[in-house]
RORO-265397 format. One line per field, with one value per residue (C-alpha): residue number from 1; x, y negated, z. Coordinates in steps of 0.02 Angstrom, whole numbers, plus 50000, padded with zeros to 5 digits. Example, Ala and Ser with C-alpha at 12.3 -4.5 7.8 and 13.67 -1.06 7.14 Angstrom:
// RORO-265397
i = (1  2)
X = (50615  50684)
Y = (50225  50053)
Z = (50390  50357)
END
This chain:
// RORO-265397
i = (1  2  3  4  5  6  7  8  9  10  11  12  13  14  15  16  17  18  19  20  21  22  23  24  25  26  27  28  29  30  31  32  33  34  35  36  37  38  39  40  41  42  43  44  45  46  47  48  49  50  51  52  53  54  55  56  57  58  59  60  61  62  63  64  65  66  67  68  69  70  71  72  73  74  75  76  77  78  79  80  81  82  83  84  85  86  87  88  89  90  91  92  93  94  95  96  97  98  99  100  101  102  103  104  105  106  107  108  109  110  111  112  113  114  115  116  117  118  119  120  121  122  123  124  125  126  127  128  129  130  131  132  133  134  135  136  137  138  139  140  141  142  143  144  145  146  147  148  149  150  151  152  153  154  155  156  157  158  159  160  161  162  163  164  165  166  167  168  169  170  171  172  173  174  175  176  177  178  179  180  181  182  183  184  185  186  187  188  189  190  191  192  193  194  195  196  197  198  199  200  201  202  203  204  205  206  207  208  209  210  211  212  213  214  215  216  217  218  219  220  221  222  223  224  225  226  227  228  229  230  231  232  233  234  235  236  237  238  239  240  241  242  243  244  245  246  247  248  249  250  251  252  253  254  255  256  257  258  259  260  261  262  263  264  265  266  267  268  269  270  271  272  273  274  275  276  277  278  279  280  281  282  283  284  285  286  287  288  289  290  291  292  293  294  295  296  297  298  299  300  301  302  303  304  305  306  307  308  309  310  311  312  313  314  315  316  317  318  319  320  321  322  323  324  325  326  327  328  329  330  331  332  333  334  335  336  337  338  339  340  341  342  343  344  345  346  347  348  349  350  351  352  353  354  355  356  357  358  359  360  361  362  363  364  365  366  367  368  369  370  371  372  373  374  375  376  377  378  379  380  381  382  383  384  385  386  387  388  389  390  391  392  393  394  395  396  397  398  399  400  401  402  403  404  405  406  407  408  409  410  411  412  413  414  415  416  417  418  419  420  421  422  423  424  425  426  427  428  429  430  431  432  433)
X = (50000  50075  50008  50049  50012  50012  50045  50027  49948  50080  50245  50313  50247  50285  50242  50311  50272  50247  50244  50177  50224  50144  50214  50148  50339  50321  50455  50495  50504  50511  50495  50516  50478  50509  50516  50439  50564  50649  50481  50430  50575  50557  50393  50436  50309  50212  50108  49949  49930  50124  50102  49943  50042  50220  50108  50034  50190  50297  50167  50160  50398  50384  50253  50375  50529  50443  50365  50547  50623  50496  50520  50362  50337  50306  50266  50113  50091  50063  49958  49753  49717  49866  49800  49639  49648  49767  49654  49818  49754  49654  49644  49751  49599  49547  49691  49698  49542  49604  49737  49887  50055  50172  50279  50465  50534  50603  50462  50392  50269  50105  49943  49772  49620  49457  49333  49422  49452  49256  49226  49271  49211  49358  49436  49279  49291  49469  49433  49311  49434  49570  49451  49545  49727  49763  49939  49913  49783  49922  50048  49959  49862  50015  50090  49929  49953  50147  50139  50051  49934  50054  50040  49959  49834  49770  49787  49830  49808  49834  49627  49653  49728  49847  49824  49648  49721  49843  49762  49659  49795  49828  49658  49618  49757  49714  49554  49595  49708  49577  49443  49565  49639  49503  49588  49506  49569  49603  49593  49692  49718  49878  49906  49905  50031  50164  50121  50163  50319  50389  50378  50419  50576  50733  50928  50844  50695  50752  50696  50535  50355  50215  50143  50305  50295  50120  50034  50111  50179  50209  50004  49942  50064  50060  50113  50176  50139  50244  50242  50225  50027  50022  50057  49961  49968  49872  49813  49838  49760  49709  49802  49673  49592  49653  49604  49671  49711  49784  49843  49895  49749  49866  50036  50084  50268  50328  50236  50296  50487  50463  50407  50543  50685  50608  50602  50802  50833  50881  50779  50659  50617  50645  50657  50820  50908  50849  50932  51078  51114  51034  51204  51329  51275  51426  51358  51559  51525  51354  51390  51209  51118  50950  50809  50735  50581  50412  50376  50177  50040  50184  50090  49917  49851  49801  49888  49859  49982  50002  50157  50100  50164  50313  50332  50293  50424  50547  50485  50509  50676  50716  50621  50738  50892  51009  51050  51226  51176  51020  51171  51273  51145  51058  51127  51087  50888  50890  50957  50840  50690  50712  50739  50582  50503  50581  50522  50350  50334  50422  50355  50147  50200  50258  50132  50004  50117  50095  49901  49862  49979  50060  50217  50270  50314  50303  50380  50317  50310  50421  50500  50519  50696  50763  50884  50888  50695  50734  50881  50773  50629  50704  50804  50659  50562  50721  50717  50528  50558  50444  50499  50520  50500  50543  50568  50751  50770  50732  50541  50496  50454  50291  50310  50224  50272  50193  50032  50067  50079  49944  49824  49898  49853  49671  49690  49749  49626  49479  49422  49465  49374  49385  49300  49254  49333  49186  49151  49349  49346  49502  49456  49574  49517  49514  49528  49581  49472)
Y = (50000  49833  49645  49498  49342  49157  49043  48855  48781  48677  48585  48755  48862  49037  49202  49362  49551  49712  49893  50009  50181  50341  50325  50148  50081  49893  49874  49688  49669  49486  49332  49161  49002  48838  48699  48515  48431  48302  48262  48206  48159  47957  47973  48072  48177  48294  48191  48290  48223  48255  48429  48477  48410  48500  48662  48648  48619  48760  48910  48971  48954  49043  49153  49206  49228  49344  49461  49443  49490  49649  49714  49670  49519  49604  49524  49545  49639  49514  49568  49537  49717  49767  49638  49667  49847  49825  49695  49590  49433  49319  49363  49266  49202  49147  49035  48976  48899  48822  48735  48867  48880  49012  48950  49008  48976  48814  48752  48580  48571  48639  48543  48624  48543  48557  48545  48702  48792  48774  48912  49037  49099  49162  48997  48883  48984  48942  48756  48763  48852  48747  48585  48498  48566  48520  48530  48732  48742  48648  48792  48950  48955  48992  49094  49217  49216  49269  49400  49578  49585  49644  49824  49736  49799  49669  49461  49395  49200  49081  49004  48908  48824  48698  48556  48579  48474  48609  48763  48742  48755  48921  48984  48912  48994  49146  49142  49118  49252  49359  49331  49334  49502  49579  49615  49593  49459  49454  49307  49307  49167  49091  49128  49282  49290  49197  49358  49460  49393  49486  49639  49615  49734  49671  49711  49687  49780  49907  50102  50029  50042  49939  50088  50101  49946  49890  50041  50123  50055  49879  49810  49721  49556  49376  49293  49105  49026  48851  48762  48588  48602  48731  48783  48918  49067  49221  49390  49531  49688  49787  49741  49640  49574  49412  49302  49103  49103  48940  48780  48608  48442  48338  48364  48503  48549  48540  48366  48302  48345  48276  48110  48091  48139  47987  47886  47913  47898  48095  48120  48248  48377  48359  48537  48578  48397  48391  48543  48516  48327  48442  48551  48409  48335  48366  48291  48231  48107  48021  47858  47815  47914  47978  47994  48158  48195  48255  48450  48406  48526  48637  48652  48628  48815  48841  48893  48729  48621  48430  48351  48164  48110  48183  48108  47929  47957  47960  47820  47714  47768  47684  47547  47495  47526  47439  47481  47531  47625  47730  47771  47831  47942  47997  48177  48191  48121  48253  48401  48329  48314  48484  48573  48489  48586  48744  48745  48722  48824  48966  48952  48974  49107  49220  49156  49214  49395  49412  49373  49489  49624  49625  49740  49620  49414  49362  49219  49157  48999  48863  48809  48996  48950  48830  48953  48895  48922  49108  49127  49067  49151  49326  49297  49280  49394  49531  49473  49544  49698  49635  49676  49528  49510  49348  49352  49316  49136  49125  49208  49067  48963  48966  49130  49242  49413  49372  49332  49503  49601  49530  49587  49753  49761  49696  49851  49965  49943  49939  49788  49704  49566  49594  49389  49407  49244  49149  49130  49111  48964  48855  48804  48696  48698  48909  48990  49159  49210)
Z = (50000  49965  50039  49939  50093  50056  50174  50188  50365  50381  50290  50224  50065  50118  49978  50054  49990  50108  50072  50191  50171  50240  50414  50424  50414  50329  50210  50167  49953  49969  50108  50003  50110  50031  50173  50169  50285  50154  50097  50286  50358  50326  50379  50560  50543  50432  50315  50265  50081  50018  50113  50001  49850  49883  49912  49746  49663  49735  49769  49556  49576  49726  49686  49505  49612  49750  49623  49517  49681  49727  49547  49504  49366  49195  49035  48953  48783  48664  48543  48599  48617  48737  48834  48850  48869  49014  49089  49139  49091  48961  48766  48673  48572  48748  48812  48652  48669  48832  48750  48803  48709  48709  48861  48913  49073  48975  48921  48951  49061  49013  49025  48993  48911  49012  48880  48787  48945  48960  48809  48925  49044  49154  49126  49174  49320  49373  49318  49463  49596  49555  49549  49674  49658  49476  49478  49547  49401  49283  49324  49368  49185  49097  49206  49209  49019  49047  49162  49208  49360  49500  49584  49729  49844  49959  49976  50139  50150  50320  50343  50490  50607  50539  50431  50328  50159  50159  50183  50062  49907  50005  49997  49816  49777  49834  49791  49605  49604  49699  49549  49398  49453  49559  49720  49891  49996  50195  50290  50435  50578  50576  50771  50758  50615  50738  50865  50713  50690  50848  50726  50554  50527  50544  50620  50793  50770  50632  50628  50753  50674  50744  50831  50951  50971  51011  51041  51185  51343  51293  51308  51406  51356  51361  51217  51229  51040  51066  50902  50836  50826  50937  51132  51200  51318  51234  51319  51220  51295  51129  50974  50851  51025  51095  51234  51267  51451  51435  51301  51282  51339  51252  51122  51101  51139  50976  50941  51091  51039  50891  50971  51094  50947  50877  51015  51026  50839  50831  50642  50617  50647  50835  50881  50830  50845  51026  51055  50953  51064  51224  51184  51212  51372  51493  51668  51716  51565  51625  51671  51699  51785  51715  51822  51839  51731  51772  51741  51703  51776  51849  51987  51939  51965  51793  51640  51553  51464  51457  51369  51331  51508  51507  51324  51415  51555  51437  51377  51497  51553  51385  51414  51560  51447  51347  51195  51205  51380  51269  51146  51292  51395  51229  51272  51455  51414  51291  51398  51535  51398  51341  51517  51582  51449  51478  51631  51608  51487  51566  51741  51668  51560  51695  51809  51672  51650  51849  51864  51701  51742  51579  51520  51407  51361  51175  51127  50956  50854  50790  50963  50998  50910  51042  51107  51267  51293  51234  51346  51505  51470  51435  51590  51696  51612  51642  51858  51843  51762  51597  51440  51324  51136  51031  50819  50748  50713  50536  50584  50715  50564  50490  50353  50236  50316  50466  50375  50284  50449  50533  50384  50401  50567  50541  50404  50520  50659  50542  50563  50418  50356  50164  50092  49941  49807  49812  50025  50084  50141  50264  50427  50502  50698  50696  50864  50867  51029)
END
């Protein structure tokens, strides 16, 4: 069985391509992300509007150079009756009508003609699909004339959360390809793709199916999803069955790095430069000293979250600085910044693990790279006898293969929601419990 699984909630177009085999091992034929962050960077943020419009141009390039990668991107025949008999695509008659051209991988950009597309059928129907991504519709047409239907099986595409001008080129997207080659699509929350993560096969991981993992001693777990949208604690007591025990009133932790990276002229995205200025703080070489900041709702009895305060404190520590002193203690409010965090994070988490009884701490989402939140976390999580799971680096970030593996799971469970082309539909405020 192989998963072809779109993703775009966010800044990064991600196209990745599983095989299962009989013993339920996923085998990874291709994980392509192409990120956003030059596009936002001036801005400090993700913009919604450039995201939609990056996703549309890079999902057809990415979507040629996973299937090139998997084996899998065939030309078509190119007489008419080859390729109608293989059902890989339009008659030439057909795209002819819409106002297609032989293309090459050098050819100039093609454009298609609406009026002609509308004497066929198949095309008046991806006219209507692609309606409001026209540079998707601009791209995919001729590629659909180029190449063979893929041996694919099932769609996976992100629905929801994450930003809804995005998710929707993903679904379109999907949803054209659904119709045009008649495969059944699963939608799958994006959440649960980051829990995913924790077991997509890699050096770490390798020779261990999801049924050693998940499906023996390791349930029930609490998974911490800490991302820049994002910061929830999740129960897990049945794979496919989750429960929020606790999120963010406010930022989340991600947003609220990115905010104080801008506050001290770090760049974006303010993850990893956070970290990277948290890394050179040596506390012999503070010659001001930085006030301690608040650990928010540490205390509070709940598993909630609230970062805006703490993203304030910081604030005003600045506010009562120089210039020339802000350039000097920019690494010890970092490593301060960043610790606070830690801690807050860490300290509901295994509160959570300890009122739930769970076996096991998941660490999952974009921030679920800062290595020093890993390091803390699986520390504590060793001292308590829990075991701890967290995806290599390069799988924190919003991907495909987690989208893949999360529809395999909905497979493998049963409960499956197959959406037929013309109901998928992006919601941008999805829960997953």
């Amino acid at each position: 069985m192989k998963i072809l699984a779109i993703e775009t909630s966010c800044d990064d177009t991600g196209i990745a391509i599983l095989e299962y085999d009989k013993t339920c091992r996923p085998k990874i034929l291709a994980d392509l992300v192409s990120s956003q962050i030059k596009v936002h960077a001036p801005w400090g943020g993700v913009v919604p509007m450039l995201a939609k419009r990056e996703h549309q141009l890079n999902l057809v390039p990415l979507f040629k150079q996973a299937l090139k990668k998997a084996g899998m991107l065939t030309f078509v025949c190119h007489s008419e009756r080859s390729e109608e008999s293989r059902g890989s695509g339009l008659p030439a008659k057909a795209l002819a009508a819409a106002g297609a051209t032989r293309v090459t991988d050098s050819s100039p950009e093609f454009t298609p003609h609406p009026d002609a597309g509308a004497q066929n059928d198949k095309i008046k129907i991806l006219y209507k699909i692609l309606d409001r991504e026209p540079e998707l519709l601009k791209k995919l047409l001729p590629f659909l004339k180029k190449y063979q239907k893929p041996d694919i099986d099932y769609l996976a595409v992100t629905t929801g959360p994450g930003l809804e001008p995005a998710l929707w080129v993903g679904v379109n997207f999907a949803r054209a390809l659904s119709y045009f080659w008649n495969i059944p699509i699963i939608p799958v929350n994006h959440i649960e793709g980051h829990i995913a993560a924790n077991f997509i096969p890699s050096d770490k991981i390798s020779g261990m199916t999801n049924d050693k993992l998940l499906m023996t001693k390791k349930l029930p777990t609490i998974c911490l999803v800490v991302s820049g949208g994002h910061t929830q604690l999740i129960l897990v007591k049945k794979l496919g069955h989750y429960k929020i025990v606790g999120e963010t009133r406010d930022d989340a932790a991600g947003e609220a790095f990115d905010k104080v990276a801008k506050m001290l002229n770090l760049g974006y995205p303010g993850g990893p430069t956070i970290a990277a200025t948290a890394a050179k703080f040596k506390i012999e070489n503070l010659k001001f000293k930085i006030k301690e900041l608040p650990r928010p709702m540490l205390n509070s009895g709940d598993f909630d979250f609230s970062f805006s305060g703490l993203k304030t404190a910081v604030l005003y520590i600045l506010q009562k600085m120089t210039p020339a002193q802000i350039k000097r203690s920019t690494s010890a409010i970092a490593a301060e910044f960043q610790q606070a965090v830690i801690d807050v994070l860490s300290a509901k988490a295994l509160s959570a693990a300890k009122k739930y009884e769970a076996k096991t701490i998941i660490l999952a989402g974009g921030v679920a790279a800062n290595q020093a939140l890993r390091d803390n976390l699986s520390l504590a999580a060793d001292r308590l006898s829990l075991n701890f799971f967290v995806p290599p680096i390069n799988l924190c970030v919003d991907n495909a293969a987690m989208i893949a593996l999360a529809a395999y799971w909905q497979l493998a469970q049963k409960h499956a929601t197959k959406i037929n082309w013309r109901t998928l539909k992006a919601n941008a405020n999805l829960r997953i419990s």
